[in-house]
N, C-alpha and C positions, 0 to 999 in steps of 0.2 A: 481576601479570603475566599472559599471554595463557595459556589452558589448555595451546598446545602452544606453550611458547616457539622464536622464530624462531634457530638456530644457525647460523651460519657456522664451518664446520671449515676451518683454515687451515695446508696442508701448506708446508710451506718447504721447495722443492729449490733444490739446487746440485751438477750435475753428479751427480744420484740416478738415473739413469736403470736403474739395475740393481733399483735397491726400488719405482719407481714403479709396473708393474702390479700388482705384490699387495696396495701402499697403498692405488689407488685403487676398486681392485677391491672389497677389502672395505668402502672405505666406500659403495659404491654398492649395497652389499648391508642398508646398516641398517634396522632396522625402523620407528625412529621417522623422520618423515616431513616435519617441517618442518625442513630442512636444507638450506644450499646446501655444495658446496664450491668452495673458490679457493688456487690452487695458485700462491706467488708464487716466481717464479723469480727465483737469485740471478747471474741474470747468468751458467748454464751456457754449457759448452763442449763438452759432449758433443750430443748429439741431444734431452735432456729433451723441449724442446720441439715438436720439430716430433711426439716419440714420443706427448705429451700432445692437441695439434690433433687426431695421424693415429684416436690410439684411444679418446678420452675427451671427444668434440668438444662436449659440454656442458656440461663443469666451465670455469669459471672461471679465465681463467689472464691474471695480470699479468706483464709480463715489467722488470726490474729493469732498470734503465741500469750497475751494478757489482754485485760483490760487497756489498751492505750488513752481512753476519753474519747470525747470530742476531737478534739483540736489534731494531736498527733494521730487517731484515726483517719481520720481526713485525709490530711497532710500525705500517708502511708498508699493511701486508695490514689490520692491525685497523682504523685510519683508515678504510681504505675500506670494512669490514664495519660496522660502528660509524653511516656515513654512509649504508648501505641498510639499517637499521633492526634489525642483528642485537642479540638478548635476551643473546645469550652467544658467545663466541666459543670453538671447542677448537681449541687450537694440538694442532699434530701432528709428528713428525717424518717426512720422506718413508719412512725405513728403518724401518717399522712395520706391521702386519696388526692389523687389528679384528674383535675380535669381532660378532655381526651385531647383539647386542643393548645395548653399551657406551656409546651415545650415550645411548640410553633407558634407562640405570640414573642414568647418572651425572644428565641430567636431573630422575631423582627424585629423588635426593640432593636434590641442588644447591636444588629448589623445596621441601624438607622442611623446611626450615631458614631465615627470613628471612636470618642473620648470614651462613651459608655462603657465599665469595666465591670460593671457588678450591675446586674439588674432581677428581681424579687416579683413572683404573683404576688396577687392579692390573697392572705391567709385566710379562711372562715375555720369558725368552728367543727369537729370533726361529727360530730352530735347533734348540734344544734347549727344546723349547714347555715342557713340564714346570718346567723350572727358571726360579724367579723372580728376577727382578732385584731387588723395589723392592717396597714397598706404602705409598707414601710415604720422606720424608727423614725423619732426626734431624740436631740439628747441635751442634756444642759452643759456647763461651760466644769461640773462636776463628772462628766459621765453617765449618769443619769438616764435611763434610758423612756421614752412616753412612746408609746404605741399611737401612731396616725389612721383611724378610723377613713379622713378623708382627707388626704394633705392637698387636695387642689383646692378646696374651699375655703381653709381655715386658719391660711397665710403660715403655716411651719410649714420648714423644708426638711425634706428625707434626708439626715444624716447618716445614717447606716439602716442594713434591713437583715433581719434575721436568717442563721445560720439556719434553720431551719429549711431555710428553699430558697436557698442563692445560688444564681447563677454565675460564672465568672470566666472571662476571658482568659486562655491560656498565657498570653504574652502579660497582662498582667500580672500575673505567680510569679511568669521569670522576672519581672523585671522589679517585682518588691518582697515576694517571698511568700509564704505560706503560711499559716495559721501560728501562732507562738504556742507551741508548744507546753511551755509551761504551765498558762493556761488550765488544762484538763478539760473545764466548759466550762463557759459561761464570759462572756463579754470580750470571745475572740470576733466574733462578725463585727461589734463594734471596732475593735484595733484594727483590723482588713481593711476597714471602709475608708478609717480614717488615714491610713496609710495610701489607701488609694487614692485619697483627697489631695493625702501632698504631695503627691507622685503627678498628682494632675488629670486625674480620672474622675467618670463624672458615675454618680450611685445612682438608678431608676427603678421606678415600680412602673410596671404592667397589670394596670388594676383590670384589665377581660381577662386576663390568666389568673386562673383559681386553682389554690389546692386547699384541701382543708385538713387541720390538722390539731392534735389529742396534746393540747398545752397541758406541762407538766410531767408526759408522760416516762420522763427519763429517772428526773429526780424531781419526787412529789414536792410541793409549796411553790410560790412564784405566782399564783394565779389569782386574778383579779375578774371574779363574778359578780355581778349585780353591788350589792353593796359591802361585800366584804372582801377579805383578803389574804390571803392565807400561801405562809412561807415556811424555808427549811430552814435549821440552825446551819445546814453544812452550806444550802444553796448562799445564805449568809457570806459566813467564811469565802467561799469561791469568787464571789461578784464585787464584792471589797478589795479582796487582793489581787483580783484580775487589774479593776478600775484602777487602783492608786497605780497598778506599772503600766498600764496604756496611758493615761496621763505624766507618765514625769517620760515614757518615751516620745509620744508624739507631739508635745505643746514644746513651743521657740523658749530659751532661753529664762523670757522675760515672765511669760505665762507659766512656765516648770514652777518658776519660786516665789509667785505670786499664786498660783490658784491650788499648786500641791500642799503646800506645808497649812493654809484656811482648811482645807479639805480634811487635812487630817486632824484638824481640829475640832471639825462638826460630828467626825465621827469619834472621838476619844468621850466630847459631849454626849453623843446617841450612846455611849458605851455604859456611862455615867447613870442614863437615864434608864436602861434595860435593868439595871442592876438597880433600880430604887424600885421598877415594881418589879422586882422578884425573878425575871428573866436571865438568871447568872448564863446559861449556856451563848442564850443572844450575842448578850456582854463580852465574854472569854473570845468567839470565834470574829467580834470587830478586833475586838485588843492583836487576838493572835494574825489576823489577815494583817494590820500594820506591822507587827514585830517580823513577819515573813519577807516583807518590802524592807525592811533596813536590814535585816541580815540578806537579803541577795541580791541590794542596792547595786553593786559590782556587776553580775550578770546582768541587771536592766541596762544602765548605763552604756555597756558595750553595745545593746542592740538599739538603744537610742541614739549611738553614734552613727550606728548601721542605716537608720530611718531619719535621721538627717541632711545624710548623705545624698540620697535621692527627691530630698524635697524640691519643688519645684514652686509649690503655693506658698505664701506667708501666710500667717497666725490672723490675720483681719480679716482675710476673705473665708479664710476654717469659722472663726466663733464667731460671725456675721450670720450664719444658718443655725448656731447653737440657740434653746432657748433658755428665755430669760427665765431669772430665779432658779429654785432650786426643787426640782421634779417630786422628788423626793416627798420633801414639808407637802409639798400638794395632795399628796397621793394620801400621807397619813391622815390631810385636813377634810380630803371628801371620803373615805371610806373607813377611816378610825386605823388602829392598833392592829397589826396583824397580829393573826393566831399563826403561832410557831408550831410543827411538824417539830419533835425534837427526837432526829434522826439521818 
């Protein structure tokens, strides 16, 4: 690859116009120097746009016909990065600040390492800079996702790292494909990773590369402060039915009908239980994320066939970095019942 590879940084707004000058700001401040960026709009309703033309008239700006989400957003932005010849693409979220030098660490990662296919800064708070979000994912053998504060100390491995600020090798996309669409958001950076796992690529954080960044700021709930914890009914729905089709697509065989059909069992129970104290909405949007996986079992299936195909890793050396038990029960046991956002 070229000495300074070619990057496209790829912010995805929608109706971000409150995050967009510091996003862009800071990345016009990077030091490394082969970089474009392209800012694909999801189809805002605020001013994004015209704020993007009036103050940033050089960045790149596609304008979306809908809302596409996350995932096919992306996906739509990378195509076109991908087809003017970018080496790497770092997806970004609009509600974020970079560091001046995070392009050019992660860069050195990334070229340190043939296998390296996905490599992540270190996330901090966007507010409260000091406090970290993230230094990479853990996840359980569920999908489950734990946020790694310091994964060199505390014996978990980065299994996946958030969509929020990944970076990813071009040849990688070709050669396993781009976010699932289906998707919308929420638990595609997980399937990427894991796809990249069995493809035989390895997932890194770059903890001197910092960005910080406005958790929650797409779709409000999800967020885990001090002692409490606080989610959406829809964020619900979305991360459920993400999880159950990244699991029956990328586990072997043996783990599909061993840990999918358990799985749907702990949540039919969590269903059970939403609905004794009074959370009917919780309840409906677990029920309905399962009932979404059996009617479009068929469309999984075929792209499971698809991510099969290119495996390379078996299932031992995958849930050998998975953690033990179930993330989840933990999360309810140190910080209680989340308050549901019901909306």
């Amino acid at each position: 690859m070229a000495k300074d590879p070619l990057v496209f940084v790829i912010v995805l707004n929608f109706n971000g116009i409150g995050y967009l000058n510091n996003c862009l700001l800071s990345l016009e401040l990077q030091t490394y120097s082969n970089f474009r960026i392209l800012v694909y709009d999801n189809a805002s309703t605020d001013d994004s746009l015209e704020f993007i033309r009036k103050n940033f008239p050089s960045i790149l700006l596609i304008q979306g016909k809908k809302n596409f989400g996350f995932a096919e957003g992306n996906n739509l932005a990378t195509i076109y990065a991908l087809n003017k010849g970018a080496d790497y693409v770092f997806l970004l979220n609009n509600d974020t600040a970079v560091e001046k030098d995070a392009l050019e660490k992660l860069i050195s990662t990334a070229e340190s390492d043939a296998p390296i296919g996905i490599v992540s800064p270190a996330v901090f708070d966007l507010t409260e800079t000091s406090s970290i979000q993230e230094m990479g994912m853990a996840v359980d053998k569920f999908g489950y996702p734990l946020a790694l504060k310091n994964p060199f100390s505390n014996g978990l491995t980065v299994f996946f790292v958030s969509g929020c600020a990944m970076m990813i090798k071009s040849e990688l996309i070709r050669k396993i494909g781009f976010f699932d669409e289906k998707y919308f958001m929420f638990a595609e950076d997980l399937d990427l990773c894991w796809r990249a796992q069995l493809a035989g690529y390895k997932i890194s954080v770059n903890s001197y590369a910092k960005i910080f960044h406005a958790s929650g700021a797409s779709l409000s709930g999800g967020v885990i402060k001090g002692s409490s914890y606080n989610t959406n009914v829809k964020r619900v729905f979305l991360r459920e039915r993400n999880t159950i089709r990244t699991l029956i697509k990328n586990y072997d065989a043996a783990n599909l009908l061993k840990i999918v059909p358990f799985y749907v069992g702990l949540l039919l129970f969590e269903s059970f239980f939403w609905s004794l104290i009074l959370k009917p909405n919780t309840s409906k949007n677990i029920l309905k994320a399962i009932f979404w996986n059996i009617t479009g079992f068929p469309d999984t299936f075929k792209q499971r066939l698809i991510v099969q195909s290119f495996r390379k890793v078996k299932d031992p050396e995958i849930t050998r970095k998975m953690v033990k038990g179930y993330c989840k029960l933990s999360i309810f046991r140190s910080v209680g019942v989340p308050t549901f956002v019901e909306k």
